[in-house]
N, C-alpha and C positions, 0 to 999 in steps of 0.2 A: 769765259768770253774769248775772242778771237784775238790773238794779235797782231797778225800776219798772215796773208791770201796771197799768194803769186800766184794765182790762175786768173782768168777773168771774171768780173762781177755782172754778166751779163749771159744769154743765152744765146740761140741764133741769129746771125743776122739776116740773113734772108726769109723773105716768105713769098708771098703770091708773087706770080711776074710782074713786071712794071709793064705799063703801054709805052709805045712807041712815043709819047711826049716826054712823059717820065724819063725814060732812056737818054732821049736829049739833053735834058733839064741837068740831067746825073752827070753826063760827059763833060755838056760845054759851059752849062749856069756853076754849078756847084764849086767848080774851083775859083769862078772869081768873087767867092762870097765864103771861101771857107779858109780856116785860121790855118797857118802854115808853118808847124811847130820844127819843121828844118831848118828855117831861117830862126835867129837870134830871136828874142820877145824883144817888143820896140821896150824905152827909157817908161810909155804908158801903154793902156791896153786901148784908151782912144785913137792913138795912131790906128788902128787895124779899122775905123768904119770910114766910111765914103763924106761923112759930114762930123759936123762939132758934137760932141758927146759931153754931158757934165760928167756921168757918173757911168760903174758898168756892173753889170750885174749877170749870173752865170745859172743856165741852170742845167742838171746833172740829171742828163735821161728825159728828154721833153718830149717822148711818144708819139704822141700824132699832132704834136704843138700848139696847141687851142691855146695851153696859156701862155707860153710864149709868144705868143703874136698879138694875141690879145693886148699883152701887157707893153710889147713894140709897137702898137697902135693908139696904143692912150698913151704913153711917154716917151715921144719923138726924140726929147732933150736926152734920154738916157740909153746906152749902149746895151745891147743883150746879144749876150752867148750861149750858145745852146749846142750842146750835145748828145748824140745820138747816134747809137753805133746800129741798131737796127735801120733794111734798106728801105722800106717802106713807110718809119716815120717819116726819115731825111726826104724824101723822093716828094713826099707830101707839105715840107715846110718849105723846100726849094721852091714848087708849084706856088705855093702863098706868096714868097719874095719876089718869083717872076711876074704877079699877076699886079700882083700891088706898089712895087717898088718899094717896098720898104728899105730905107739905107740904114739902119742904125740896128740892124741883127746879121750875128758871124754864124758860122756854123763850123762844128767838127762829129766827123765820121768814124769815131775811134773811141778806145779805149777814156774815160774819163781823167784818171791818175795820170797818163802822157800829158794831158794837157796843162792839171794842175802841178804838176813837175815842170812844165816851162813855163809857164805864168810868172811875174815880179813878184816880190812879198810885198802886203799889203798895197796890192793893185786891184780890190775888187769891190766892190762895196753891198753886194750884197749876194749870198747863193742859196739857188731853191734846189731841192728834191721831191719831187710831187707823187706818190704812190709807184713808188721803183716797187722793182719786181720782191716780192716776199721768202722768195724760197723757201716756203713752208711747211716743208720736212726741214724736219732736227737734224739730220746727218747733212744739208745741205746750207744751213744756215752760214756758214765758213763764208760762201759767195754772198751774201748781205754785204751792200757796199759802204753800210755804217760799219767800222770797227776802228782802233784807235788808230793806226796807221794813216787808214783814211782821213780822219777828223785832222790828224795834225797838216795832214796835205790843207784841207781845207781851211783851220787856221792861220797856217802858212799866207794865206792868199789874201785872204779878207785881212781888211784896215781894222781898228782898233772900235770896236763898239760898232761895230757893222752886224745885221742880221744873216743866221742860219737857218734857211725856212724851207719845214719838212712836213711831208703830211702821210699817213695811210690810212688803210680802213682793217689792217692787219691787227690786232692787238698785239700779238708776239713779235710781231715788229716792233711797233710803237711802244713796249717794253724796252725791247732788246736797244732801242734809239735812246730813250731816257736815261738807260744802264749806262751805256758809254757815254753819252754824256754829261751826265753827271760826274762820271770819275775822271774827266778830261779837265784839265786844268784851262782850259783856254775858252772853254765854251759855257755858259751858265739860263738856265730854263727860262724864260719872263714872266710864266703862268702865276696871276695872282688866285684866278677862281676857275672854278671849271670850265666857264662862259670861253676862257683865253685858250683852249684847246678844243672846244668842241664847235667856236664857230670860224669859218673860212678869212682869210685877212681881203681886207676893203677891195674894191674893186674886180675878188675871185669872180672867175667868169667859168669853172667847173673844167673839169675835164672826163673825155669817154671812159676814164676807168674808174674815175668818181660815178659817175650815171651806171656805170656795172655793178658796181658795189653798192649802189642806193637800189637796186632792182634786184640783187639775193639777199637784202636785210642786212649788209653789213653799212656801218657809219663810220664814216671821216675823221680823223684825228687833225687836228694841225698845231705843229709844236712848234717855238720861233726861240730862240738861242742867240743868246750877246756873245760877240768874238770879246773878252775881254784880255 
């Protein structure tokens, strides 16, 4: 297993050109909506939304954001952050925030670990990772952005009995996620029966790489982890 990555956990970030709204959205929307880890992290992470927030919740690599907005749309009361260093998720959740007004979702454009590096300790209350990239070649597994380093960023952040909620349709993933977290002293599995991994938690509204993976025959994992 991995100990330590100093490279990035990600691949390109560009893809297709953006349109001419996109481009806009990217200039002039995006910085008044996105987390600004130059300045100091407020005393909470609710300071950073435009309205009251109970709770906040983070999640790590939100693609083309179906569930993050999803799940900003059915829980006004709770805070969601969401990162995305690829241009054409970001370019496509900004669009969403402009359209709808949603106040109560941040956005960051970068690297994940920057972020969890300035976050408060146990400022979070809950973080998703939803089918991150596999790297599936063996000589490339090293950039899997599960490894223990990561987790301790992660427990760092989350409060005390707070959920770590991961899914893929990889199995050597979802091995390799078990592995480390099992031997992480801070993280522990809540699976009582098969049922607690193989169906989606309440509310799942699916995501485009869940619908990819259900159309070449592979099936969904989802594993949920106590910050103990």
């Amino acid at each position: 297993m991995v100990d330590h990555y100093t490279g990035s956990f990600f691949g390109r970030r560009v893809g297709k050109p953006l349109k001419s709204r996109q481009i806009n959205l990217m200039n002039d929307f995006l910085p008044t909506v996105s987390v600004d880890i130059t300045k100091p992290a407020p005393a909470t992470l609710a300071e950073l939304f435009g309205k009251p927030v109970s709770s906040i919740c983070l999640e790590i690599g939100f693609g083309g954001s179906e569930h993050l907005m999803h799940r900003a749309r059915t829980n006004p009361d709770i805070g969601f952050i969401g990162v995305e260093p690829f241009q054409s998720g970001m370019a496509k959740a900004v669009g969403t925030l402009d359209e709808e007004g949603l106040e109560n979702v941040r956005l960051f454009q970068d690297d994940a670990i920057k972020l969890l590096d300035w976050m408060p300790e146990g400022s979070v209350d809950m973080v998703y990772q939803l089918y991150p990239d596999p790297w599936p070649k063996k000589k490339h597994w090293k950039r899997r952005f599960i490894n223990p380093v990561n987790l301790d960023r992660i427990a760092r952040v989350l409060k005390p009995g707070a959920q770590f909620r991961w899914a893929s349709d990889i199995d050597t993933y979802v091995d390799w996620t078990l592995g480390h977290c099992r031997d992480h002293a801070n993280f522990e599995w809540t699976a009582e029966c098969a049922s607690d991994w193989r169906t989606p938690w309440e509310g799942w509204p699916g995501t485009r790489y869940e619908a990819k993976a259900h159309r070449e025959g592979r099936i969904g994992r989802y594993l949920t982890f106590l910050r103990v």
